[in-house]
C-alpha positions in Angstrom: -5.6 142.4 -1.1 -9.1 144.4 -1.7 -9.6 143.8 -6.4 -9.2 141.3 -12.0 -8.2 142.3 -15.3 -9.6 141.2 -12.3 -13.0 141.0 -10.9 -12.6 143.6 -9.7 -9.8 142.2 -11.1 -7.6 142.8 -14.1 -7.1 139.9 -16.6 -4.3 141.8 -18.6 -3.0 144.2 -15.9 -5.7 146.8 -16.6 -9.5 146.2 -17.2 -9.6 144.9 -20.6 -13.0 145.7 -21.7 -14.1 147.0 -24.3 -14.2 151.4 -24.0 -17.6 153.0 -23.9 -18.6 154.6 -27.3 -19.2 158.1 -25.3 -16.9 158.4 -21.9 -17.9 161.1 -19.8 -15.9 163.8 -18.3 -16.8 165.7 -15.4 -17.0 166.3 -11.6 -18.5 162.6 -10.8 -15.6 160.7 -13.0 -13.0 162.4 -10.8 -14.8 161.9 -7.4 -15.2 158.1 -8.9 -11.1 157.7 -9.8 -10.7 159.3 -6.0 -11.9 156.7 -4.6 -10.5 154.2 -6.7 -7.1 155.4 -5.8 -8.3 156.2 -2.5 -9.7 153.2 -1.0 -8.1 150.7 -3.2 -4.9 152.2 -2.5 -6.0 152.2 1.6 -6.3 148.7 1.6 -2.9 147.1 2.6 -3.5 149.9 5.7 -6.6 148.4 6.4 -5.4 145.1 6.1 -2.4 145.7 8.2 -4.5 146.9 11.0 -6.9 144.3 10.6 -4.4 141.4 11.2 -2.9 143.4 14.3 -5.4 141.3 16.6 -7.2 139.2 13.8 -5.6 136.2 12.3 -5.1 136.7 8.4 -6.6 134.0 7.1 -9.6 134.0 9.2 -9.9 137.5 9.1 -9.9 137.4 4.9 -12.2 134.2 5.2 -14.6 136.5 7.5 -14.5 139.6 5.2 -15.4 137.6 2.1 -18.1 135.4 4.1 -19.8 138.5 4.7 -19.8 140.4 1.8 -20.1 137.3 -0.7 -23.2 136.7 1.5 -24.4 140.7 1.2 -24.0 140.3 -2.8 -25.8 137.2 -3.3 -28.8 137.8 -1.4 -28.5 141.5 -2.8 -29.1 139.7 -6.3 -31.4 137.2 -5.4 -34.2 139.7 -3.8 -33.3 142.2 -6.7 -34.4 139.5 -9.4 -36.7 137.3 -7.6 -38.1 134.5 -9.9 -35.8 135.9 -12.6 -32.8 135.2 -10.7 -30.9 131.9 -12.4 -29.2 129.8 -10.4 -25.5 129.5 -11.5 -24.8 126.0 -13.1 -22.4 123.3 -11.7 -19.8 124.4 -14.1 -20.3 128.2 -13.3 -19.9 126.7 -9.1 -16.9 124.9 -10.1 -15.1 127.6 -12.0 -16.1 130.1 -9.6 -14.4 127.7 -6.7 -11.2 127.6 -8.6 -11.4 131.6 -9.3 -12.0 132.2 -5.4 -9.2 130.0 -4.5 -6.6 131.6 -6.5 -7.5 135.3 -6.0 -8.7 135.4 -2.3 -7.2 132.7 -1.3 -4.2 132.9 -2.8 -4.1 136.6 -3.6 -5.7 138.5 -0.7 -4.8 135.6 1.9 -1.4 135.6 1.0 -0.9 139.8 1.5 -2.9 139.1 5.1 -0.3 136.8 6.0 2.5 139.1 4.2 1.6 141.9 6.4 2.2 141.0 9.8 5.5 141.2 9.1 6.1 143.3 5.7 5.5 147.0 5.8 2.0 147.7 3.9 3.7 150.2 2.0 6.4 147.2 0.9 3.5 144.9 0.1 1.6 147.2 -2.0 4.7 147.7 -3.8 5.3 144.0 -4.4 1.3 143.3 -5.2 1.7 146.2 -8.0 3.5 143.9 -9.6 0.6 141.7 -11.0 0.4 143.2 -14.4 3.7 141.4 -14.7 3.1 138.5 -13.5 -0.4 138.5 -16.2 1.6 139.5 -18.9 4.6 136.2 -18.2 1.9 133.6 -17.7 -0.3 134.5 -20.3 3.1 134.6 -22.5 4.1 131.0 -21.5 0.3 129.2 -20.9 -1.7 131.1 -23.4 0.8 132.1 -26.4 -0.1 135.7 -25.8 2.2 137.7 -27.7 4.3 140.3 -25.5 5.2 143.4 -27.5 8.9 145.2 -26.8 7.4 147.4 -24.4 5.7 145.4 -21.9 9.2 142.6 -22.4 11.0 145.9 -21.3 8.5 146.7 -18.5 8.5 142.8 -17.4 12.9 143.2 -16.8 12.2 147.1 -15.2 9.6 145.4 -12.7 12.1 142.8 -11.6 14.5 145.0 -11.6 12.7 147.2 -8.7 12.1 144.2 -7.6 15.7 143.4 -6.5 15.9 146.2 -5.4 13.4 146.5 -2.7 14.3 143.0 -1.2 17.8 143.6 -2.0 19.4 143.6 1.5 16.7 140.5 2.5 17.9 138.5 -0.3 21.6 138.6 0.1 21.3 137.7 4.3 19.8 140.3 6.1 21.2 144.4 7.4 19.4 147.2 7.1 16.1 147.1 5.0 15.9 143.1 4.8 12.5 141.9 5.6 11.0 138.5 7.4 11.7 135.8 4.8 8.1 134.5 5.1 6.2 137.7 4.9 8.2 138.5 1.4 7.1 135.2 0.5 3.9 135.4 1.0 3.7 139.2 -0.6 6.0 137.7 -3.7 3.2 134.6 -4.3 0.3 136.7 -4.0 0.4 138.6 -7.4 1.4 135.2 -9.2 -1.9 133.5 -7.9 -4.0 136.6 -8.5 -2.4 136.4 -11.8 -3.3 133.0 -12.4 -6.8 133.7 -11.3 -7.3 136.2 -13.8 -6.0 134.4 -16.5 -8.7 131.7 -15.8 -11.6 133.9 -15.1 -11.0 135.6 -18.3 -9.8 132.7 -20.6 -11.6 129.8 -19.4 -13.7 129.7 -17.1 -17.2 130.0 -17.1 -18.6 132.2 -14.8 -22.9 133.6 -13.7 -23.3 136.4 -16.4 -24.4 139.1 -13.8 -21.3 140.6 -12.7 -22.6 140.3 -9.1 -23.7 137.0 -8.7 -20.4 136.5 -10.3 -18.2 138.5 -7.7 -20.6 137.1 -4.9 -19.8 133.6 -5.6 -16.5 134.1 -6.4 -16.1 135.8 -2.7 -18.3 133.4 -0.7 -16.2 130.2 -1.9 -13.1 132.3 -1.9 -13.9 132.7 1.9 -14.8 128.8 2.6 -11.6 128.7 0.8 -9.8 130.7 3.6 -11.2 129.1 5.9 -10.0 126.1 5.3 -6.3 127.6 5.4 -7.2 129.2 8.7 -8.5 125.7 10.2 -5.4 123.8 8.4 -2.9 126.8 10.1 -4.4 126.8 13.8 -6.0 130.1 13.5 -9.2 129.4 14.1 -8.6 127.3 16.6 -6.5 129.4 18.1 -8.4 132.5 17.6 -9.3 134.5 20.6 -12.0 136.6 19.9 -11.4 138.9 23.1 -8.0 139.7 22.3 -9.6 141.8 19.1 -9.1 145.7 19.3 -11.0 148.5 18.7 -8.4 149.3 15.4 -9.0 145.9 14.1 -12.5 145.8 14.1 -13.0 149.2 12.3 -10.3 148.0 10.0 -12.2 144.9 9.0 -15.6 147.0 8.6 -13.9 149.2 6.4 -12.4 146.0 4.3 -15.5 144.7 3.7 -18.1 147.3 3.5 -15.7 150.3 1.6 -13.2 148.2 0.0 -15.2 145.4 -1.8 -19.1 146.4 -1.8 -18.5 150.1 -2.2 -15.2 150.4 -4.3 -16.7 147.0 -6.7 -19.9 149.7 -7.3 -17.8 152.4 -8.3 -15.6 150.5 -10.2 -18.7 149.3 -12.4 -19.2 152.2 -12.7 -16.7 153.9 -13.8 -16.2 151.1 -16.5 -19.4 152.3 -18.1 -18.7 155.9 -18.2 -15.3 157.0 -17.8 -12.3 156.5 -20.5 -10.8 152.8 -19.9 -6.7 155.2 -20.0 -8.5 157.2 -17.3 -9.1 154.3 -15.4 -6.5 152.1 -15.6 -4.4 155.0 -14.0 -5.4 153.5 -10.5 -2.9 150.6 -10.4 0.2 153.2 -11.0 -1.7 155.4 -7.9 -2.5 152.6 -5.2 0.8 151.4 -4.4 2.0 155.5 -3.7 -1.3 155.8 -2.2 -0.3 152.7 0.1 3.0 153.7 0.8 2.0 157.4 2.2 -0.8 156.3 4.2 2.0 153.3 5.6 4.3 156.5 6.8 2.2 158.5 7.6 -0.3 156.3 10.0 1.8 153.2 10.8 5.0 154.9 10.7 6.3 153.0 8.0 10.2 154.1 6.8 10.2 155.4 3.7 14.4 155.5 3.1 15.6 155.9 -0.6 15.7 152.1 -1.2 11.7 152.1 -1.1 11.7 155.3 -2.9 13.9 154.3 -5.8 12.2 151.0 -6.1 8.9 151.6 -6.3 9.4 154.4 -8.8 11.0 151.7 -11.1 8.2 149.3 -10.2 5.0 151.9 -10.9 6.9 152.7 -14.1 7.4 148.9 -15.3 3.4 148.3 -14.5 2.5 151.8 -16.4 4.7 150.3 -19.5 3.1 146.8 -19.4 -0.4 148.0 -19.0 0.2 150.6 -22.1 1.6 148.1 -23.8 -1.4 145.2 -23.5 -3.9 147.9 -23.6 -2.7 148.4 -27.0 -2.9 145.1 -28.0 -6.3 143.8 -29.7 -6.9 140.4 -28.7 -10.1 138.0 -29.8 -12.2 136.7 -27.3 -13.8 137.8 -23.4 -12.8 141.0 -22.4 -12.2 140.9 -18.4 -12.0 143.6 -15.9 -9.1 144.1 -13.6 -9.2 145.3 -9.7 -6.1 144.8 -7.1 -5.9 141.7 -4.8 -6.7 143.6 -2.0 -10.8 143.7 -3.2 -12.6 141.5 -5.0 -13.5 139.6 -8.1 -16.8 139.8 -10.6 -17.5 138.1 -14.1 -14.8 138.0 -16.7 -17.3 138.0 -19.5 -18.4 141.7 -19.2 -17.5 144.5 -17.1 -18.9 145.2 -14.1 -22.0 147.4 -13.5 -23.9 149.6 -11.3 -26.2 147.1 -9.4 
């Protein structure tokens, strides 16, 4: 999944904070929102090439390894003797954030994938504003207006009908009962995570220390679950293609370090409704690219569900972005990328 209301995640489905007193308009914002929908939306292809030849939890654990590692030492030699180490509670939060959105978000999709379509998974992952908008309802007494209670039954119900045929025993359509698992748990952690960074944890204050140490323990995190599964013992570093490789380069470099920058970004100087607009893109973004370079079926079923499921997320994130609620604002990116600090939005390093 490269990422919360979300570091580059989303805490309530969309980022949440606070709009810029002057947005911009112009040439850059629109080359900034192609990438977004671009590359974020790119992803679950990346991903699914990646774990052709490269197990999916050692592969995530790699990917965040390395580009944790890139971010930290980025921040450290920027700041030099001004740099503060983060506190053990800022390390212990950060461990539990990490966990539940790369290991349980973008680990989970790795494992989804090598058997679920990425189109399918994409689809399924979209559905994390919905999952935000239940557990903050039942944990945190948020207060769900009729739209997004609406959206919320509309996402199921393009839910049920995407995994329709797998559900009721197999035939045409069904899908591996573990992969849909896997691709069904994935937004509920990443939810989970989000909720946490946002509400109550306390993370670094510079967003990239924040998203570095989020990704580095997020990554010892995964590879404990690769150890625990066999992977990396099993792991054959010559079977690894040419594909995968590339794939993972373009995980890690493009889809965390370069997408988390523009994503700052963008926070800063573009209209939060213009940006939000990327988690109803990605998953159709994720979906052509699927057809088109994996030969992925796109049959009615997939084309009827994830139109109800893109317009159940567009209700629920119009819905909780019109809600004004006290406290931290937090940022929100797709499981597929990354994290950063739920205290303030991201920013150009």
């Amino acid at each position: 999944m490269g990422a919360y209301t979300p570091v580059t995640l989303d805490h309530s489905p969309m980022p949440t904070v606070e709009p810029t007193p002057t947005p911009k308009r112009g040439a850059p914002i629109w080359v900034g929102m192609l990438v977004l929908y671009v590359v974020w939306g790119s992803t679950y292809l990346g991903i699914a090439v990646a774990v052709d030849t490269i197990p999916p939890f050692l592969m995530a654990a790699a990917r965040f390894l390395l580009a944790g590692t890139i971010l930290l030492a980025w921040s450290i030699a920027r700041e030099g003797r001004s740099f503060v180490a983060p506190s053990r509670r800022e390390w212990r939060d950060s461990a539990i954030v990490g966990a539940l959105l790369l290991g349980g978000g973008n680990g989970l999709v790795a494992y989804g994938e090598l058997t679920v379509p990425s189109g399918i998974a994409a689809l399924l992952v979209a559905l994390m504003p919905v999952w935000v908008a239940i557990l903050g309802g039942i944990f945190l007494g948020d207060r769900l207006p009729r739209l997004a209670v609406i959206g919320i039954a509309i996402g199921f119900a393009g839910v049920a009908i995407l995994v329709g045929p797998s559900a009721l025993g197999g035939g045409v359509g069904a899908l591996d009962p573990l992969g849909l698992a896997a691709c069904l748990l994935a937004p509920i952690a990443w939810a989970a995570g989000s909720l946490f960074a946002s509400r109550r944890a306390v993370l670094p204050g510079r967003p990239l220390v924040a998203t570095g140490l989020q990704m580095l323990l997020g990554g010892l995190v995964l590879t404990l679950m690769a150890t625990a599964t066999g992977e990396a013992a099993s792991f054959d570093a010559a079977a690894v293609t040419r594909d995968s490789l590339i794939a993972f380069a373009y995980l890690t470099v493009i889809g965390s370090l370069l997408a988390f920058t523009v994503y700052g970004w963008m926070l800063r100087v573009a209209p939060l409704p213009l940006v939000a607009t990327y988690a109803y893109v990605n998953p159709v973004v994720a979906v052509i690219l699927g057809a088109i370079v994996l030969g992925e079926t796109i049959d009615a079923r997939t084309v009827v569900a994830g139109a109800v499921i893109v317009f159940a997320v567009a209700l629920i994130v119009t819905a909780r972005g019109r809600m004004k609620r006290p406290g931290k604002a937090a940022e929100v990116a797709p499981p597929t990328v990354a994290v950063g600090s739920a205290r303030k939005p991201a920013t150009m390093p």
